[in-house]
N, C-alpha and C positions, 0 to 999 in steps of 0.2 A: 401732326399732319393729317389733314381728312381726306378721305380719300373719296368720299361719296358727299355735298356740301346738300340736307334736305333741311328745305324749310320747315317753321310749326307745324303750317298746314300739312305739309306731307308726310309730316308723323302721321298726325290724325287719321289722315287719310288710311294710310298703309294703315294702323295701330284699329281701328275699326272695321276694316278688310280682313287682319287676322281674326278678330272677335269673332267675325260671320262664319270664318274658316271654323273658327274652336265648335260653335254650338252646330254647323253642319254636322260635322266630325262625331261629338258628342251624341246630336239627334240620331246619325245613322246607327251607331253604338246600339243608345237605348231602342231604338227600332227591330235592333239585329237579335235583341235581346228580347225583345216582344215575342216575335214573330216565330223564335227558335231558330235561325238560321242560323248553321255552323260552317260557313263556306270561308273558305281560307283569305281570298279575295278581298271579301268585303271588310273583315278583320284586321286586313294590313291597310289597305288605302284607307279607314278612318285613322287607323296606329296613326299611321305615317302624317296623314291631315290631321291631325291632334297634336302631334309633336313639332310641325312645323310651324304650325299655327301659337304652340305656346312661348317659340324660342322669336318670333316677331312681336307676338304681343311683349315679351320683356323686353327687346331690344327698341322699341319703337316709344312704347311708354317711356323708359328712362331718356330714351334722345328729346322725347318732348319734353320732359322734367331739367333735359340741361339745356334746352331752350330756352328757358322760361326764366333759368337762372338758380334751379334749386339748386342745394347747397351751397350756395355763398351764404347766404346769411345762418346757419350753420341747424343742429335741430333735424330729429325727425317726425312727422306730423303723423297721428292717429289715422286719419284716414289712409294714407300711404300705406301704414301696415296691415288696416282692414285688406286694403287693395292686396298685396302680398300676401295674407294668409289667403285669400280669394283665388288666388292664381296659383298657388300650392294645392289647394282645393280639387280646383279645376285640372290639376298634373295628376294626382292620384284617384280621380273619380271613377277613371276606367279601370283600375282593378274591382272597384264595386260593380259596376256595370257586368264586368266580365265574371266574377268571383259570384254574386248574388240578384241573378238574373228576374228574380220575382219581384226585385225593388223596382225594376223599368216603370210601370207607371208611375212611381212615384215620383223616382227623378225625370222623367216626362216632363213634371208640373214642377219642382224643385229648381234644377237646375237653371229656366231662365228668371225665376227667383233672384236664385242667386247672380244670374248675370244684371238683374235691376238695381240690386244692393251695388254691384262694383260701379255700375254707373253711376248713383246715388253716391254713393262716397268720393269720385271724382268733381260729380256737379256741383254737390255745395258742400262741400270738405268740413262736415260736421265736428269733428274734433282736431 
């Protein structure tokens, strides 16, 4: 029984909405990390907007994958687990953030890196 009936599109929709949330989240992080600011605040509302953001982008993603019909024909696809080790990635990135604060620029420039690759491995499902 569904309790909530959303179309492809509103995966999308939502499932791109969170993405924006992640690398908000993420940017404020490495920003917070730039900058040296240790203020309790700003610390919990990205936490919090990072962790919200990565339990939609799973939930949303897979409702658009049983949209679409995966797993009927049975198989898991490379690019899929690119995607999932991408999004484990992106769950534990904020211990580096917070743990190795001198990486900030780097994942600055990294991180939507790697949000080009997750897209890339969606758009043309290389393997």
């Amino acid at each position: 029984m569904t309790l909530i009936a959303f179309t492809l599109a509103a995966y999308k929709v939502v499932h791109i909405f969170s993405v924006l949330l992640l690398f908000t989240a993420l940017g404020g992080m490495v920003y917070r990390a730039l900058s040296g600011d240790t203020s309790e605040a700003g610390r919990k509302l990205a936490g919090m907007t990072h962790g919200a953001a990565l339990i939609l982008i799973l939930i949303t993603g897979f409702g658009a994958l049983a949209k679409l019909g995966f797993g009927e024909g049975g198989g898991f696809p490379m690019w899929l687990a690119g995607k999932l080790v991408l999004w484990l990635l992106f769950a534990g990135i904020i211990v580096l953030i917070r743990k190795k604060p001198e990486w900030a620029k780097l994942l600055w420039i990294v991180l939507p890196l790697l949000g080009s690759l997750a897209a890339y491995l969606v758009l043309y499902k290389p393997v």
